[in-house]
BANUFI-870882 format. One record per residue (C-alpha): x, y, z; chain. Coordinates in pm, 1 decimal. Each point is the difference from the previous one (the first is absolute). Layout:
<atoms>
@u=X	v=Y	w=Z	mol=A
...
</atoms>
This chain:
<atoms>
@u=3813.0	v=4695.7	w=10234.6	mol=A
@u=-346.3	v=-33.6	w=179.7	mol=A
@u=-288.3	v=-202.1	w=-94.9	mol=A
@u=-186.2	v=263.6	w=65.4	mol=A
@u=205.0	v=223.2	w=-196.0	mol=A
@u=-23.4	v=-231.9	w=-282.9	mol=A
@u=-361.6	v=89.7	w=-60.2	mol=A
@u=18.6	v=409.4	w=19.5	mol=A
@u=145.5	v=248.4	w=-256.7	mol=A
@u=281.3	v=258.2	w=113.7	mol=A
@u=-324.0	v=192.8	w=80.9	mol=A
@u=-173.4	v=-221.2	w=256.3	mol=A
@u=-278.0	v=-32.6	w=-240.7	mol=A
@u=-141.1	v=-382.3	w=-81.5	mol=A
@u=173.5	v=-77.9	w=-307.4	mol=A
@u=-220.1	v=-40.0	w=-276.1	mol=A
@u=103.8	v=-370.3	w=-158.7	mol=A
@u=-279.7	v=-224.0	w=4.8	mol=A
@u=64.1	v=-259.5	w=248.1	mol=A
@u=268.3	v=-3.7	w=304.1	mol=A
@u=171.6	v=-329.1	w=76.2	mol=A
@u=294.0	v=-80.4	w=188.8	mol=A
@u=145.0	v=-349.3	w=-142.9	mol=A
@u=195.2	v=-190.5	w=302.7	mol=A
@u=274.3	v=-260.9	w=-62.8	mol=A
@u=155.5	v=-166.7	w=273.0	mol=A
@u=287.2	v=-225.6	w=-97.8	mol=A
@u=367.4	v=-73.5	w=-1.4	mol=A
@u=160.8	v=236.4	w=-245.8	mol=A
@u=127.1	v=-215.7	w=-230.0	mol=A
@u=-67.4	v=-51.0	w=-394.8	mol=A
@u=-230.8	v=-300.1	w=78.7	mol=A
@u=-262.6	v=184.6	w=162.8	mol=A
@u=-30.9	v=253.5	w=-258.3	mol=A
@u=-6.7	v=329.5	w=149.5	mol=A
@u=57.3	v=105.5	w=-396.9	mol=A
@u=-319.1	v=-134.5	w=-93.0	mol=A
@u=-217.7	v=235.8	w=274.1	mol=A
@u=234.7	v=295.2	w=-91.9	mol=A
@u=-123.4	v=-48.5	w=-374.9	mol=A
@u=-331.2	v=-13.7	w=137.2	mol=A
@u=-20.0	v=290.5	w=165.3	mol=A
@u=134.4	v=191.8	w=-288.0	mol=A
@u=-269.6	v=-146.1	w=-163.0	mol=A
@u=-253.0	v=99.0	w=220.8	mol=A
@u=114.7	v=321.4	w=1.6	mol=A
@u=-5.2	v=47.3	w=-368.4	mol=A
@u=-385.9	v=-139.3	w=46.2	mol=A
@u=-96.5	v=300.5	w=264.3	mol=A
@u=67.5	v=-191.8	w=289.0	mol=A
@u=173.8	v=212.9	w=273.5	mol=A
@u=154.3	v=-331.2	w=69.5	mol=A
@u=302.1	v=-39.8	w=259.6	mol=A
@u=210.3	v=-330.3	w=87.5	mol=A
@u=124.4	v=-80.6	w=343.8	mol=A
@u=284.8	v=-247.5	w=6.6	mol=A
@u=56.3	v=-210.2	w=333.3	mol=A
@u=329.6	v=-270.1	w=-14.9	mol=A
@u=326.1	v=-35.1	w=94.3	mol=A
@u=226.4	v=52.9	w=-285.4	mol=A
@u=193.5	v=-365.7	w=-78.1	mol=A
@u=114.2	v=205.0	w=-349.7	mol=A
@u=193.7	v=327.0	w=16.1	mol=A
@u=2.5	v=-18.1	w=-433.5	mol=A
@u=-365.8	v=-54.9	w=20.8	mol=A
@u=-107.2	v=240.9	w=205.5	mol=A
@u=262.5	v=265.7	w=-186.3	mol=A
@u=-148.6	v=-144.3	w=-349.5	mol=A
@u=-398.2	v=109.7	w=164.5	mol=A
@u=130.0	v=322.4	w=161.4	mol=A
@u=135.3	v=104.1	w=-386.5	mol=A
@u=-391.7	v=-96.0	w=-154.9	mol=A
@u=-155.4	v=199.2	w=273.3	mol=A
@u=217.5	v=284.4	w=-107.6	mol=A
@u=-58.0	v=-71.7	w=-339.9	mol=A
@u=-382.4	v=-18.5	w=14.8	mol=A
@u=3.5	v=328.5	w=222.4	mol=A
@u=-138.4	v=-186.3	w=300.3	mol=A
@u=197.8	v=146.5	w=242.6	mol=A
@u=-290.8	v=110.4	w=180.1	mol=A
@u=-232.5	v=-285.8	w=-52.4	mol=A
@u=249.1	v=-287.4	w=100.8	mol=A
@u=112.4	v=-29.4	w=385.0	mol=A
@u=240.5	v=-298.5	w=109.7	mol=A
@u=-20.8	v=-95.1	w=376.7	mol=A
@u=229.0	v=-261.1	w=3.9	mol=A
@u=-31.4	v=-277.6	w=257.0	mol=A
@u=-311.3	v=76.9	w=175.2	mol=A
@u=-124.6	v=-206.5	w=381.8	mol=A
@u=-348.4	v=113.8	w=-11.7	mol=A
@u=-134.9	v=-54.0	w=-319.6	mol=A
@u=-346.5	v=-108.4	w=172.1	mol=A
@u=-9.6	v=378.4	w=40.5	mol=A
@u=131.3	v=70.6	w=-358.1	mol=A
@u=-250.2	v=-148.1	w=-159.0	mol=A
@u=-246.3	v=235.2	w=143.1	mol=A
@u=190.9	v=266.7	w=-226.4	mol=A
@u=-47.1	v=-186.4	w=-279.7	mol=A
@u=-304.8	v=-0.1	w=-253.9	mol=A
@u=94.7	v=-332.7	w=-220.7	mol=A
@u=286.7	v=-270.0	w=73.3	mol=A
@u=178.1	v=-109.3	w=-246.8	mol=A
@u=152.9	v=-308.1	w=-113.2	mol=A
@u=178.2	v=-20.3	w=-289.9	mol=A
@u=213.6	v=-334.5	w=-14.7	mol=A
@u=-122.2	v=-292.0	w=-133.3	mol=A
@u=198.7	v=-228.5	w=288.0	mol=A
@u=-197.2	v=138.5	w=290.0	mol=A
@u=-175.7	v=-180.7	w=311.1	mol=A
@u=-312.9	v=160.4	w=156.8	mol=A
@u=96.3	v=102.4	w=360.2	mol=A
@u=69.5	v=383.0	w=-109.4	mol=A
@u=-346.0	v=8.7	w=-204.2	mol=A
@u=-172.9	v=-192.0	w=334.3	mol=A
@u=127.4	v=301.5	w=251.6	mol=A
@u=-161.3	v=260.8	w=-280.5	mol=A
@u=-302.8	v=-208.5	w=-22.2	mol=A
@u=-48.5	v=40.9	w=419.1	mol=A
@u=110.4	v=375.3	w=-35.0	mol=A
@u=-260.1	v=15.9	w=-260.2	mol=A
@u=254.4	v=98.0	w=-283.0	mol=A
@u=-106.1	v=-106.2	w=-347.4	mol=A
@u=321.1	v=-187.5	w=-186.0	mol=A
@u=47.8	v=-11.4	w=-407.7	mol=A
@u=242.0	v=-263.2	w=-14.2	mol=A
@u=159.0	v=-204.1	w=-288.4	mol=A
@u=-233.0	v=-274.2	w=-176.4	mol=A
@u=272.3	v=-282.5	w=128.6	mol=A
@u=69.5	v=-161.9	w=287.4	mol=A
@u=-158.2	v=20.1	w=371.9	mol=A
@u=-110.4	v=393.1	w=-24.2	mol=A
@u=-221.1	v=-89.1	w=-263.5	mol=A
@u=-105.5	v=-299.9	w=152.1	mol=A
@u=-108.0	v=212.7	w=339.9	mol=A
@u=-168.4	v=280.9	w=-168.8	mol=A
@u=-220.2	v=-229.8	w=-199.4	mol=A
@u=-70.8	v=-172.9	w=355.3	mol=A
@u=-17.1	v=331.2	w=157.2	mol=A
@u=-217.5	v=200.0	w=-201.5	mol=A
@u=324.4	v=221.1	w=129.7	mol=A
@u=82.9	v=196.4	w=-350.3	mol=A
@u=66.6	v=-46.7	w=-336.9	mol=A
@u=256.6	v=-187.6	w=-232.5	mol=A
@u=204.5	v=126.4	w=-294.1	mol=A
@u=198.6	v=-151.7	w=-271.6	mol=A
@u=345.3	v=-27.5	w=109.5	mol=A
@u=251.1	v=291.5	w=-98.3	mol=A
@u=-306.9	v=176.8	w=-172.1	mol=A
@u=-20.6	v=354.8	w=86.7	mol=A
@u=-329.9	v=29.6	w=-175.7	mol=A
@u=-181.9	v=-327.5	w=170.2	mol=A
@u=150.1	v=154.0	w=355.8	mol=A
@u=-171.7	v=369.1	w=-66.2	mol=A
@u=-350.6	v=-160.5	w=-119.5	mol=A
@u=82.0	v=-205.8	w=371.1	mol=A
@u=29.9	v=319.3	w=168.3	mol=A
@u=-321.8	v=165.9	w=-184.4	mol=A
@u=-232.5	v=-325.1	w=139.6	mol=A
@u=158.7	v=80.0	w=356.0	mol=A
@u=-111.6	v=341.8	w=14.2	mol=A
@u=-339.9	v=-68.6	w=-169.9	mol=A
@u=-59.3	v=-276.3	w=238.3	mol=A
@u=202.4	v=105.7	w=293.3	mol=A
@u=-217.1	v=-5.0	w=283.5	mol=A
@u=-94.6	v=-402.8	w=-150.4	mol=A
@u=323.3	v=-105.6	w=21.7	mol=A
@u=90.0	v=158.2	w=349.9	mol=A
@u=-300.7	v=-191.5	w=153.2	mol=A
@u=88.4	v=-286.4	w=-217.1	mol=A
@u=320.0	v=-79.2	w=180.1	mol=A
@u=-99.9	v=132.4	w=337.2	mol=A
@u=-246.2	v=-240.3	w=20.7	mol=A
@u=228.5	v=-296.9	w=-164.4	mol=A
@u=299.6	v=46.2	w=246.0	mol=A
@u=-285.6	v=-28.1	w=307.1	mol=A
@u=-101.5	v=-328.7	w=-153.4	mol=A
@u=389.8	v=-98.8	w=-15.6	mol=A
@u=32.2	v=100.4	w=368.8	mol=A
@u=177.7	v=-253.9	w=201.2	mol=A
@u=-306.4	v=-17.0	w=236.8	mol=A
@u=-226.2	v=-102.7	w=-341.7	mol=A
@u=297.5	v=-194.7	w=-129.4	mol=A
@u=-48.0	v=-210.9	w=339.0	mol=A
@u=-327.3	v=-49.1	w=-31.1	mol=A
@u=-15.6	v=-152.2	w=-330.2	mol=A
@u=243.5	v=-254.4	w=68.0	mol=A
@u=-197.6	v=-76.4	w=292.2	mol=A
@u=-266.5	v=-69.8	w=-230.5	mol=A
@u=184.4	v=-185.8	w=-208.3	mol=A
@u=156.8	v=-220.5	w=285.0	mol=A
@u=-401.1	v=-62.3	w=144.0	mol=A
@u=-148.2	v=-86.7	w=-382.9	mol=A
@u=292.1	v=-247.7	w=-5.1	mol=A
@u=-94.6	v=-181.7	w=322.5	mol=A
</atoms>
């Protein structure tokens, strides 16, 4: 499957769902990072109009796992709305495929959701942890309630209502977070200690 292909009928014709979204997640494949959880979301989104496809980037670390996702993809009949890449090198340019990152798991850092902020990729991420701690830094995206499929779809609604808001909102907080503004405020902070 395409991404562009994702968002045309058999006919070449726009498809007629209200919104088109392609849902990135880019993580180890392994039960802790919840590639379930966006797989119930995008059957979700669909089943809200959505034309709503998920793009999975990760090395597989769990052959049961990823046999266990393959089976709900079948089951859900998202064979050709769900695309696994596998271990990916250049997901700088990934993420300019992508419409929303997502971040499911509740043990997460904020590196991934800092390279989406600079590629100026809004992130729904879990309520927990460091993802929720950068987006609420960020301006970046939007939180939901962990393992709620309903919390993550109203997340995805405020993205696309707000979309071009959050884009510039993380554009402009990863050039703050540069290393070159980095340096200078600890310069600053060095001279006001003097």
């Amino acid at each position: 499957m395409r991404f562009e292909d994702s968002r045309m009928t058999s006919g070449g014709k726009e498809n007629s769902m209200k919104n088109q979204v392609v849902v990135g997640h880019i993580a180890l494949i392994q039960r802790s990072k919840k590639q379930w959880f966006t797989i119930e979301l995008l059957k979700k989104l669909r089943a809200e109009g959505y034309d709503a496809v998920g793009v999975f980037a990760g090395e597989c670390r769990e052959p049961e796992y990823m046999t266990e996702l393959n089976q709900k993809v079948e089951q859900y009949d998202l064979r050709e709305h769900v695309i696994f890449l596998g271990r990916r090198n250049d997901i700088p340019d990934l993420l300019k495929m992508i419409d929303i990152l997502i971040i499911p798991s509740a043990f997460e850092g904020f590196p991934l959701a800092g390279l989406a902020a600079a590629a100026g990729v809004p992130v729904i991420a879990c309520d927990a942890a460091g993802a929720e701690e950068f987006i609420r830094v960020s301006g970046d995206g939007v939180t939901f309630a962990e393992d709620d499929v309903d919390s993550a779809a109203d997340a995805v609604g405020k993205i696309l209502e707000g979309k071009e808001q959050y884009k510039k909102a993380g554009i402009e907080f990863a050039s703050q977070m540069s290393n070159r503004e980095y340096s200078t405020k600890v310069e600053q902070i060095f001279k006001s200690i003097e």
